[in-house]
Structure formats: structure tokens, C-alpha cells
C-alpha positions in Angstrom: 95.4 67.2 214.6 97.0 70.2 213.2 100.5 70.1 215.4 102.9 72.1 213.1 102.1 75.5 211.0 104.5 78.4 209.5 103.1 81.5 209.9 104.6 84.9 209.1 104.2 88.0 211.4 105.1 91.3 211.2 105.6 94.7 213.4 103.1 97.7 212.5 105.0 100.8 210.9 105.7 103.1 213.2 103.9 107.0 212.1 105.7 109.5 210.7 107.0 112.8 212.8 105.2 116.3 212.0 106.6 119.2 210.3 104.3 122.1 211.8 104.7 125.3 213.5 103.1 127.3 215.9 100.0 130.1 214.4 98.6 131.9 216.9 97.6 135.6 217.4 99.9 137.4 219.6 102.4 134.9 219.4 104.6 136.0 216.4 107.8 133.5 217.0 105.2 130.2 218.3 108.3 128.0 216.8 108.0 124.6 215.7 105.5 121.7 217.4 105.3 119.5 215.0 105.0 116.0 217.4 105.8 112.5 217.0 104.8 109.6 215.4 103.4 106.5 217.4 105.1 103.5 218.0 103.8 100.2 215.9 102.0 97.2 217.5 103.7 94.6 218.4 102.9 90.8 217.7 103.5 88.7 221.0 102.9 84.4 221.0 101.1 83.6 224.6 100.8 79.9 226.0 97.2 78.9 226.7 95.8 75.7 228.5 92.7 76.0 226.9 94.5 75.3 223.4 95.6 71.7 222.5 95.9 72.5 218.5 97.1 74.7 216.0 94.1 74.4 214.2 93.3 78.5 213.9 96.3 79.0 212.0 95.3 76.6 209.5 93.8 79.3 207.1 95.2 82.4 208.2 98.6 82.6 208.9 99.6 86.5 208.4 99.8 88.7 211.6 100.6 92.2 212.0 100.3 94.7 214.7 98.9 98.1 214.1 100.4 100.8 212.7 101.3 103.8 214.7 99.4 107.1 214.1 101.3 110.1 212.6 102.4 113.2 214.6 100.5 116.6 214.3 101.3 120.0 214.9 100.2 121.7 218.7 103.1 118.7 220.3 100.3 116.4 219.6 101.8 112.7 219.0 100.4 110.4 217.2 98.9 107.2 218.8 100.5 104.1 219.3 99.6 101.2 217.5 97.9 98.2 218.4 99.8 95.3 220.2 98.1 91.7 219.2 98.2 88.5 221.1 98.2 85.3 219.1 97.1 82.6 222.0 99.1 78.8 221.2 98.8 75.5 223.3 100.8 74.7 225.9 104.5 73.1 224.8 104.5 74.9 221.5 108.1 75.7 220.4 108.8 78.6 218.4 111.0 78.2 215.3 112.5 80.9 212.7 111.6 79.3 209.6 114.4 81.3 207.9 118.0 83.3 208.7 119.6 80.4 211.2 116.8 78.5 211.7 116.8 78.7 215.7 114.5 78.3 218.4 112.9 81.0 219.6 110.7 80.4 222.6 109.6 77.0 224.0 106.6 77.6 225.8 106.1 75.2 228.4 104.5 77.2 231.2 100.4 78.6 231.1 100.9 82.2 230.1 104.0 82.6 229.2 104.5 85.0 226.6 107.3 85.5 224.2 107.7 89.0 221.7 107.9 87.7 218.2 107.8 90.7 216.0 108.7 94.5 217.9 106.9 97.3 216.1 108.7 99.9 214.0 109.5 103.6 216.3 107.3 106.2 215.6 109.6 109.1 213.4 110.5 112.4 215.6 108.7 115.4 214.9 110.0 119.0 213.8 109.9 120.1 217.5 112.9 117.6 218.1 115.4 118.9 216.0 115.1 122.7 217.1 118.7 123.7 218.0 119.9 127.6 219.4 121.3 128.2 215.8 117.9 126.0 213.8 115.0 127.5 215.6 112.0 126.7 212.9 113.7 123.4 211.6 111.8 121.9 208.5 113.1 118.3 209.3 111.2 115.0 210.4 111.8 112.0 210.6 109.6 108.6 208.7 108.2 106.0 211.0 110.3 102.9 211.5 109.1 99.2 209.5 108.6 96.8 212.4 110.4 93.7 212.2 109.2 91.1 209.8 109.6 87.3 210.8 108.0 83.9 209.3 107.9 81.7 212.1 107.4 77.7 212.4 104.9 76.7 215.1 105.4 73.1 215.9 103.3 71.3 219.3 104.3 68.7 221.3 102.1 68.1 223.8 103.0 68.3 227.9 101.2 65.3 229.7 102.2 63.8 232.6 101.6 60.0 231.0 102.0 58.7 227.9 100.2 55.5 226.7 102.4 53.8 223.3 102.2 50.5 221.8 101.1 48.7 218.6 97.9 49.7 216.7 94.9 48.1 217.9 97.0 47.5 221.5 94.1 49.3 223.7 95.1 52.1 224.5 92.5 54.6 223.5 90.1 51.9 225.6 92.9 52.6 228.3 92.4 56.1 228.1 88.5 56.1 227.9 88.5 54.0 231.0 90.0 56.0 233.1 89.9 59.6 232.0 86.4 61.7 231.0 87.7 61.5 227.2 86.3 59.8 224.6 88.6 58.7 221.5 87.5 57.0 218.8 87.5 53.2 219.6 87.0 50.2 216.9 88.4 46.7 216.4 90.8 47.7 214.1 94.3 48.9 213.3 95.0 52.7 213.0 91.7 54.0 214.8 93.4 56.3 216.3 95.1 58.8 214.2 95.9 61.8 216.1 97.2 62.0 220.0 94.0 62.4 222.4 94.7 64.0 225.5 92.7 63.5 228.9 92.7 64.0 232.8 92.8 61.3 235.2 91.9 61.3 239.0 93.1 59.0 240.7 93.2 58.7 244.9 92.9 62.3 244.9 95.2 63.3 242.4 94.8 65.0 239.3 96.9 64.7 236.2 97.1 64.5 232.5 97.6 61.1 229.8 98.5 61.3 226.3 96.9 59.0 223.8 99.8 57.9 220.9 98.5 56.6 218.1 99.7 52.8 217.3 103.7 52.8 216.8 104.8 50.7 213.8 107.8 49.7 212.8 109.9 52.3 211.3 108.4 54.4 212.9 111.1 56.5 214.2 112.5 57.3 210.6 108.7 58.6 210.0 106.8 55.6 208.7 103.2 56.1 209.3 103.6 59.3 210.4 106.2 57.7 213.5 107.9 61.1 213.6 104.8 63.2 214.2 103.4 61.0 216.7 107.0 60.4 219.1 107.6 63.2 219.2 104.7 64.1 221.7 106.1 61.7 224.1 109.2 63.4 224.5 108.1 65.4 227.0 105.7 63.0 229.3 107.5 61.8 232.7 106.1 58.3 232.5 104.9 55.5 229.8 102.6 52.8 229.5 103.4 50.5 227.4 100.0 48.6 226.2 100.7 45.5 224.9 97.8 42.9 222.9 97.9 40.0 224.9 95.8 38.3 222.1 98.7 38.4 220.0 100.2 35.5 219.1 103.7 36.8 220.2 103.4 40.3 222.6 106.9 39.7 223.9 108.1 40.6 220.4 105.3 43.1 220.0 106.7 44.8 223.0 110.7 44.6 221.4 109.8 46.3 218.4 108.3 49.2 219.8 111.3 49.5 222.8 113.2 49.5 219.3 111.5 52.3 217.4 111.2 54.0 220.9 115.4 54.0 221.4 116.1 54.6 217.2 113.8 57.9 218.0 115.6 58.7 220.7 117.9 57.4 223.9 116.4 59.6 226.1 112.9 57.9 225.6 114.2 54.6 226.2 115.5 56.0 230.5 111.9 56.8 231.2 109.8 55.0 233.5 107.7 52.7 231.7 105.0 50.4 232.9 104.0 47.5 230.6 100.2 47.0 230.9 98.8 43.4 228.9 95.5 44.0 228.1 92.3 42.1 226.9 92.9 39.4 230.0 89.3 38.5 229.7 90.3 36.8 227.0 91.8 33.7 228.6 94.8 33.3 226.3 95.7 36.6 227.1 95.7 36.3 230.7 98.0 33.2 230.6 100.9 35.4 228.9 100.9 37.5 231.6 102.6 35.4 233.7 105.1 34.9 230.8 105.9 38.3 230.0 106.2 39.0 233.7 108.6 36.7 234.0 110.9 37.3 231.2 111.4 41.2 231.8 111.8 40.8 235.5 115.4 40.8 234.9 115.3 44.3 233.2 112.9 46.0 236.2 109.7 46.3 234.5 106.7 45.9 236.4 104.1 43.9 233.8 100.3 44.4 234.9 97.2 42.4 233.1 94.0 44.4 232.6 91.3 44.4 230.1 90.0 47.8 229.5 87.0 46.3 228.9 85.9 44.9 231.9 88.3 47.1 233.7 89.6 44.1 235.5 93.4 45.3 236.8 93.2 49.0 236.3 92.8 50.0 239.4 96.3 48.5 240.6 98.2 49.6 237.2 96.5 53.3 238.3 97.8 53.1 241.7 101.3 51.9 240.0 101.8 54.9 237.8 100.4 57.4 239.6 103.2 56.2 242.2 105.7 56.4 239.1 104.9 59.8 238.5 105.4 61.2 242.4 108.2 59.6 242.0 109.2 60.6 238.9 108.7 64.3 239.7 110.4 64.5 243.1 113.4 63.3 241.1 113.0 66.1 238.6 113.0 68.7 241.6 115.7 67.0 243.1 118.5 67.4 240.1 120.4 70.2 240.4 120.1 73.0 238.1 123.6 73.6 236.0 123.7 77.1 235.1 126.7 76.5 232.7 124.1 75.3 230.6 122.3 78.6 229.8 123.2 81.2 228.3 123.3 84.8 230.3 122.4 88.0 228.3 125.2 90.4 228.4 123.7 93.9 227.9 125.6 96.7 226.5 125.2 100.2 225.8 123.9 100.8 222.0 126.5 103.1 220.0 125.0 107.2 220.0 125.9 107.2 216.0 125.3 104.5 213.7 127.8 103.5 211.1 127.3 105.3 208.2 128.3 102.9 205.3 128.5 104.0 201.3 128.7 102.0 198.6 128.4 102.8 194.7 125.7 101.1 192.7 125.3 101.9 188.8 127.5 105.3 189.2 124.9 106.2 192.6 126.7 106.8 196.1 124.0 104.4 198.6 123.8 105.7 201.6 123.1 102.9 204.4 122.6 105.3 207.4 118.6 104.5 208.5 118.8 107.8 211.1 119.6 109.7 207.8 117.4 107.5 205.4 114.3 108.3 208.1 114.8 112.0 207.7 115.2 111.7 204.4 111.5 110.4 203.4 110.2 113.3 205.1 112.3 116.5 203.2 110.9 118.4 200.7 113.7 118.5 198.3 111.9 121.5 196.7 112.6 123.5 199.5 116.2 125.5 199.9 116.4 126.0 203.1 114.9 122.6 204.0 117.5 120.8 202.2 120.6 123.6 203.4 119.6 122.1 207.2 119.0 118.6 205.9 123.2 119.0 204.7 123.6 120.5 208.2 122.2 117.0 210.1 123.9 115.1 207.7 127.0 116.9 208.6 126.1 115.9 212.3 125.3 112.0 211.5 129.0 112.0 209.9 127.1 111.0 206.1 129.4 114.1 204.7 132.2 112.8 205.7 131.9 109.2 204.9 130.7 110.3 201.4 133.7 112.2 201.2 135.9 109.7 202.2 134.2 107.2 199.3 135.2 110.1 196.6 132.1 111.6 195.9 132.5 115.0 193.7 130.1 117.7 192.6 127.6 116.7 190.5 127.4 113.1 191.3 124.0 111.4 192.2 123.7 110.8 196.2 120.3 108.5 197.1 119.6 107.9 201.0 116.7 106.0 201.4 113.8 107.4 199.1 116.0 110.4 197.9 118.1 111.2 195.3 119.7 113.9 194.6 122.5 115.9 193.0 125.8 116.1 195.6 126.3 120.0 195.6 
């Protein structure tokens, strides 16, 4: 099962703004339509029940959304890139595999959506920076990059049950016996080596059992792949805890997984759990019941014989968790909801005028002002007047005066974004 995958996604580039200007007969001041650039295509993660690996990222695992189309001249704007929808199983979380390492989006719910990568802004076109003293303006700006992310993709699946114990314990026979799925079942230890997921109906009621593979010990510090496999029990509302009751000692059997259980995590060990000792048609099996039943007692667990086999007790242990779960779940939507615990967006207004910063690199002033940068990649340097109005917005964006303030001269060397030129 392929439960955890890095994959790296990326906004398309937004197009770049038109420099154009009206030609027509009879119209001998037309004036500048040069029209915008399209946005890029975004890259957005959506939860889907029909998913239940991350196998399809297994061999591609580069995304990015379309890139926007460039502006022409007649106001036309260029068209907007293409958006794509990457479709992941339900209780995927969502991890930035770099910068902080955060959680991005857990999705838990069928359809929910999350954006993961926003598409660079399509650059304006000449039309936009006509002004009553610049009436044919020669200045457009680049398309934006859209954001770039690699992202860690890790499952854990959302059942309703969850069926642990030791290998070879029954529990894929469990889970055959009572759902339409069909694990792989043999006489031996470790058949079972990735979670199997299936849907139970039971007295009218529909809901969904996880399949662990068999818990060893040290498991919760990852032997035999403990880590992969517990942690796709951390979100089920119920266990059942299948113990061998041909084993010369399931009382112990049972102890060591409670132990790797409560090592992996406390939380684990305040579930409801049902212990279910299988293979009672087996007559040394059927005589521990009793046994078991009455040593944990005392700690509230309810112990059930079956034998998955002959299907002899599953109908009561059924009724049992299925009454767990209700019970379970009315408790869920009982607990109050702490809002301290979430954090509330606080939205504020984005500052008109970035913050022009300079800084000298090898005798160069840098320029790191991406309004100015943008328009930049789009002058022709060539051109005089071009470049006396490109001074002008750079006047305007406050670049003049932070360059001045950094101690640029004449004659130096000025680069903002793909230009360089001589400071005049």
C-alpha cells in the first residue's frame, strides 16, 4: 500500500501584458490597447472516497497548472490558465516537505478541497499605465511565477473499526467474515502486510473496518513497519482486539500489544476496545475464554469467543461493536467544541506600495521591488523614450528614492530583475 509520497507542485506563470497601440483609418490618436496577461492555473488537492491509496503518485509526482496566455493589442487579454485537480483518499494530511515543515490541510471530509499552489497574475498591459501626462505609454508588465511548493502526502485511513492484534491472530478472517472484502488469508504469520479496508452491515447499519496488519513487539518505535501500520488506527472510534486463543498464553499476547498500543500513543489506549478470542472451535481455545474473561473484568473489557471460521460468536461480538460505535459517536457530538483551540484568520488590508529594498552585490545596486522587476522584463532598453517613462514609474514606486538613499551616483550599474543598466 502506497500510504506516504512527496510530490512537488507548482502555479502556472501568469502571461505577460501587451505593449500595442491602436492603427486604424480615421482614427489618428487610437492610443494604447495593449491588454493583459492571463492568470496561471492553479493546483488544488481534493478528497475522494473512491481513493484508498496514493498509488498514482508513485511515478509521477510533478504538477503544474497552466500557464496564462499573453495579452494582445485591440484590449484583448490573454486567457487564463488551466486550474488542475489532483484527487487523494479520504484522511490524507497535507505536509510542507520544506520551509517549517507544517501541516497544511487534513482532509477528512469527501470533497473537500484545499489550494496548494496559487498561479502567478497575469502582467498589465500598456493600456493600464496611460496617465493625462503618458498618453501612448511603452510600459508592460511580465506575468507573475506561481508559487512553487513540494508537498508530503501521507494517508491514514478513516474507518469507523479497527481490528489489531498479533500476526496470524484472525483478523483478516474477521474481516472477510463479515464485510464483502477479501484479504489475503494463510496459516501463517505476516499475511497481511498492508491495511485492508471493508464495509460492514450490520442490523441495518452500514459502516467501515480497518484490517491492521499483525502488531509485534516494538512496534511502536517502527519495528516491522509498527509505525506505518498504527498509525491508521489513530483515527478509528473503536478497536477489536483479536486475540489467538490457540496460543499457549493470549493473556500475555493481548499485554504486549495494549503495550505497543500505549508506547504509540496514550490516546490509543482511551478508546473503546472489544477483545474478541478466536479459533473456539478449537476446544483449547474455547476453554481460555472463560479465563481471559475473567481476568480483565476488573479493567471493563467485554471478552467475546468466536472462530471466524465457523462464524460461531460473530453475530453477538457484531451486535457489541456496532453498539460501541453509536455509542461512541453520540459521545463525539456531545463534547463541546473549544474555539480557543483554533486559530481565527485575521485579514488585513495589503500595503498600496511594496517595500522597495537595495542592496549592493559585486559593485551592482539589486533592486528587490517585483512591481518594478515585472515592468522591467518587458522594457526595451533600446528605446529613449521607453526608458525616460520607465524612470518616471520608478519615480512613482519610490525605487529613485531608495536608490538614492543607498548612495547610488552616475555611472553606477543598477539591475532590477532581468535589467541592468547604467544609473543616469
Amino acid at each position: 500500500m502506497i500510504d506516504r509520497v512527496t510530490i512537488r507542485v507548482s502555479g502556472g506563470f501568469g502571461g505577460n501584458g501587451s505593449i500595442s497601440g491602436r492603427r486604424e483609418k480615421f482614427v489618428p490618436a487610437g492610443g494604447p490597447d495593449g491588454g493583459d496577461g492571463g492568470d496561471g492555473g492553479s493546483v488544488f488537492l481534493k478528497a475522494d472516497t473512491g481513493l484508498d491509496t496514493l498509488l498514482k503518485f508513485r511515478y509521477k509526482q510533478e504538477f503544474s497548472g497552466g500557464n496564462g496566455g499573453n495579452g494582445m493589442g485591440v484590449r484583448k487579454h490573454g486567457a487564463k490558465g488551466d486550474d488542475i485537480e489532483l484527487t487523494l483518499p479520504v484522511g490524507t494530511q497535507v505536509w510542507n516537505n520544506k520551509a517549517d515543515g507544517s501541516m497544511i490541510a487534513d482532509l477528512t471530509h469527501p470533497g473537500q478541497s484545499v489550494l496548494v499552489a496559487k498561479g502567478g497574475r497575469g502582467g498589465k498591459g500598456n493600456a493600464r499605465f496611460a496617465t493625462p501626462t503618458r498618453q501612448f505609454p511603452l510600459l508592460a508588465e511580465e506575468g507573475e511565477r506561481g508559487e512553487k511548493h513540494e508537498l508530503r502526502l501521507e494517508l491514514k485511513l478513516l474507518a469507523d473499526v479497527g481490528i489489531i492484534g498479533a500476526p496470524n491472530a484472525g483478523k483478516s478472517s474477521l474481516l472477510s467474515a463479515v464485510t464483502a472484502a477479501r484479504p489475503k488469508i494463510a496459516p501463517y504469520p505476516f499475511t497481511t502486510l498492508e491495511p485492508a479496508l471493508g464495509v460492514v452491515f450490520h442490523r441495518d447499519t452500514e459502516f467501515v473496518m480497518v484490517d491492521i496488519p499483525g502488531l509485534i513487539e516494538g512496534a511502536h518505535s517502527g519495528t516491522g513497519l509498527g509505525h506505518d501500520f498504527l498509525r491508521h488506527i489513530e483515527r478509528t472510534r473503536v478497536l477489536v482486539h483479536m486475540v489467538d486463543g490457540s496460543d499457549d498464553d493470549p493473556g500475555a499476547q493481548l499485554d504486549r500489544i495494549t503495550d505497543e498500543l500505549g508506547l504509540f500513543s496514550d490516546d490509543l489506549l482511551s478508546r473503546p476496545r472489544i477483545v474478541a478470542v478466536n479459533k473456539i472451535d478449537i476446544p483449547e481455545a474455547r476453554e481460555r475464554v472463560d479465563s481471559l474473561r475473567r481476568n480483565l473484568s476488573s479493567q471493563g473489557s467485554r471478552v467475546y469467543g468466536v472462530s471466524a471460521v465457523t462464524r460461531e460468536g460473530i453475530e453477538t461480538l457484531m451486535d457489541d461493536v456496532l453498539k460501541t460505535l453509536q455509542e461512541a459517536k453520540a459521545a463525539m457530538e456531545a463534547e463541546p467544541v473549544d474555539t480557543e483551540d483554533y486559530d481565527i484568520p485575521v485579514l488585513r488590508p495589503k500595503a498600496r506600495r511594496e517595500r522597495v529594498q537595495i542592496r549592493k552585490r559585486a559593485g551592482t545596486y539589486v533592486v528587490d521591488a517585483p512591481a518594478a522587476a515585472r515592468v522591467a522584463g518587458m522594457v526595451n532598453a533600446a528605446d529613449w523614450t521607453a526608458m525616460t517613462q520607465f524612470y518616471a514609474h520608478l519615480r512613482r514606486l519610490g525605487v529613485v528614492k531608495a536608490l538614492e538613499e543607498a548612495g547610488v551616483t552616475s555611472g553606477d550599474t543598477v539591475a532590477i530583475g532581468k535589467l541592468e543598466m547604467e544609473w543616469e
